[in-house]
C-alpha positions in Angstrom: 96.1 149.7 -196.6 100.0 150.3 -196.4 102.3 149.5 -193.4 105.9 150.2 -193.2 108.4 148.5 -191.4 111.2 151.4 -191.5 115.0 151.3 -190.3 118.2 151.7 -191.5 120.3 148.9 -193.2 121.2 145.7 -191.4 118.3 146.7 -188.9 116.3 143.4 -189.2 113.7 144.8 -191.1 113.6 141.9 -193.5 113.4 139.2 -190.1 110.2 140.9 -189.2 108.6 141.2 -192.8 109.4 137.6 -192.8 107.5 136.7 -189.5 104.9 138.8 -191.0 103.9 137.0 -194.1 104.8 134.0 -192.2 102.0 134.3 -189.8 99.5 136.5 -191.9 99.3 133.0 -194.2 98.5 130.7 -191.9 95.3 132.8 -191.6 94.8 134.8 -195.0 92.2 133.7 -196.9 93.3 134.9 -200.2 96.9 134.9 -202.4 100.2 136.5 -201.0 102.6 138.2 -202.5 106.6 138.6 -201.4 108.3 140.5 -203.7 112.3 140.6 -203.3 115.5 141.7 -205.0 116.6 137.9 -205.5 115.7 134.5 -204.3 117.5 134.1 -200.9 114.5 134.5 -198.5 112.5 131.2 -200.8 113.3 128.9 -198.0 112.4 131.1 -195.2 108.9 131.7 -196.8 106.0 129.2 -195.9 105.2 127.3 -199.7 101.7 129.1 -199.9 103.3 132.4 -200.4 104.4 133.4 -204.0 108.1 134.9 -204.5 108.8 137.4 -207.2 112.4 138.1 -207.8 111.7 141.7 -208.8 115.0 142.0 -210.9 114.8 139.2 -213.1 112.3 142.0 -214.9 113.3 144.7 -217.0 111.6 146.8 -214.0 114.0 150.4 -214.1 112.0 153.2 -213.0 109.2 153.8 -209.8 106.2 153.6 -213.0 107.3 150.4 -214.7 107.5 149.0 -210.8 104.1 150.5 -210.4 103.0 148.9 -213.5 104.1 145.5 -212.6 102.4 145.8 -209.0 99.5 146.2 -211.5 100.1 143.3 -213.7 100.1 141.0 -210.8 97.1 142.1 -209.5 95.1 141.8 -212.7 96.5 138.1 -212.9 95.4 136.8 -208.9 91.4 138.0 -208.2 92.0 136.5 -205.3 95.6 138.3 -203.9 95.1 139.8 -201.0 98.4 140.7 -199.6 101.5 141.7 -201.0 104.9 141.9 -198.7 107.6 144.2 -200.6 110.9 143.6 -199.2 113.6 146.5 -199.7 111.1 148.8 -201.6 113.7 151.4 -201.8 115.6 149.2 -204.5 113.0 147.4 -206.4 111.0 149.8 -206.8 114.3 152.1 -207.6 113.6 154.8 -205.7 116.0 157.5 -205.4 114.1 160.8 -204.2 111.6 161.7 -202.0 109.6 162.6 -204.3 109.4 159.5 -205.7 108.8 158.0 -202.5 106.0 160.0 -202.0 104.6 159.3 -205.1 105.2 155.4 -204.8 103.1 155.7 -201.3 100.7 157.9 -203.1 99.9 155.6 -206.0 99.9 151.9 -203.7 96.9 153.4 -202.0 94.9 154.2 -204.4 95.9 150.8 -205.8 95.4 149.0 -202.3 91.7 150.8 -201.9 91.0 150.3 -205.3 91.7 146.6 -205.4 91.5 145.8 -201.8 94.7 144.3 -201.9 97.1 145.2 -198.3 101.2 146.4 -198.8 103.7 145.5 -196.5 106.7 147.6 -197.0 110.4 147.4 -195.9 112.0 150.4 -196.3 115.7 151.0 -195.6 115.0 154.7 -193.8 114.9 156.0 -190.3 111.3 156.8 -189.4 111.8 160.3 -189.5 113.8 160.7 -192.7 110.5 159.4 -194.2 107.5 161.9 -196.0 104.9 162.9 -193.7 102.6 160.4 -195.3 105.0 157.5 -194.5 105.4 158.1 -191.2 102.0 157.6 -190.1 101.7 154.2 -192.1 104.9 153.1 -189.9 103.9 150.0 -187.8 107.7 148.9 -187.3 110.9 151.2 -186.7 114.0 149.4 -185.8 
């Protein structure tokens, strides 16, 4: 399962992603994921949830970011959500096309390995693909 949170920049999407994994830890009962563009949000986030810092990898293109979503999953059997904040960036997306694809590829990923993505995505609601829109839970 995907959800976006969608709006432009400076919006407050990364407040509510934060709320988010916030409160979905207190009652997960698997692993969760937040991956960022750096470290800044580490002392927002409760300690059970696991910050990546996306860009301390050589991570340069929507496969290899596709690929690492991958290697983290083969690493946690037990991960069971995974927040990504300012997915346009880390997962360097530039098109939509490639956001399409990204979408396209995290839920067969998400049904495959049963593991839930929380997007932020720096996009009005209706600049978005069709298949975004309707995984939109959040438009600021």
């Amino acid at each position: 399962m995907i959800e976006i949170i969608c709006g432009e920049k400076g919006k407050g999407k990364t407040k509510e992603l934060l709320a988010k994994v916030n409160n979905t830890v207190t009652t997960a009962s698997g692993n969760v994921v937040y991956l960022d563009k750096s470290q800044k949000h580490m002392y927002e986030l409760n300690n059970k949830v696991r910050l990546i810092n996306v860009m301390d990898y050589p991570v340069s293109n929507c496969d290899e970011f596709l690929g690492f979503i991958c290697g983290i999953i083969s690493q946690d059997n037990d991960l069971e959500e995974m927040y990504l904040d300012s997915f346009l960036t880390i997962a360097s997306i530039d098109t939509e096309a490639d956001i399409l694809r990204a979408i396209e590829k995290l839920d067969v990923i998400s049904e495959k390995y049963k593991v839930r993505f929380v997007l932020s995505v720096s996009k009005d609601k209706d600049k978005l693909p069709e298949c975004a829109k309707a995984k939109v839970i959040i438009s600021l």
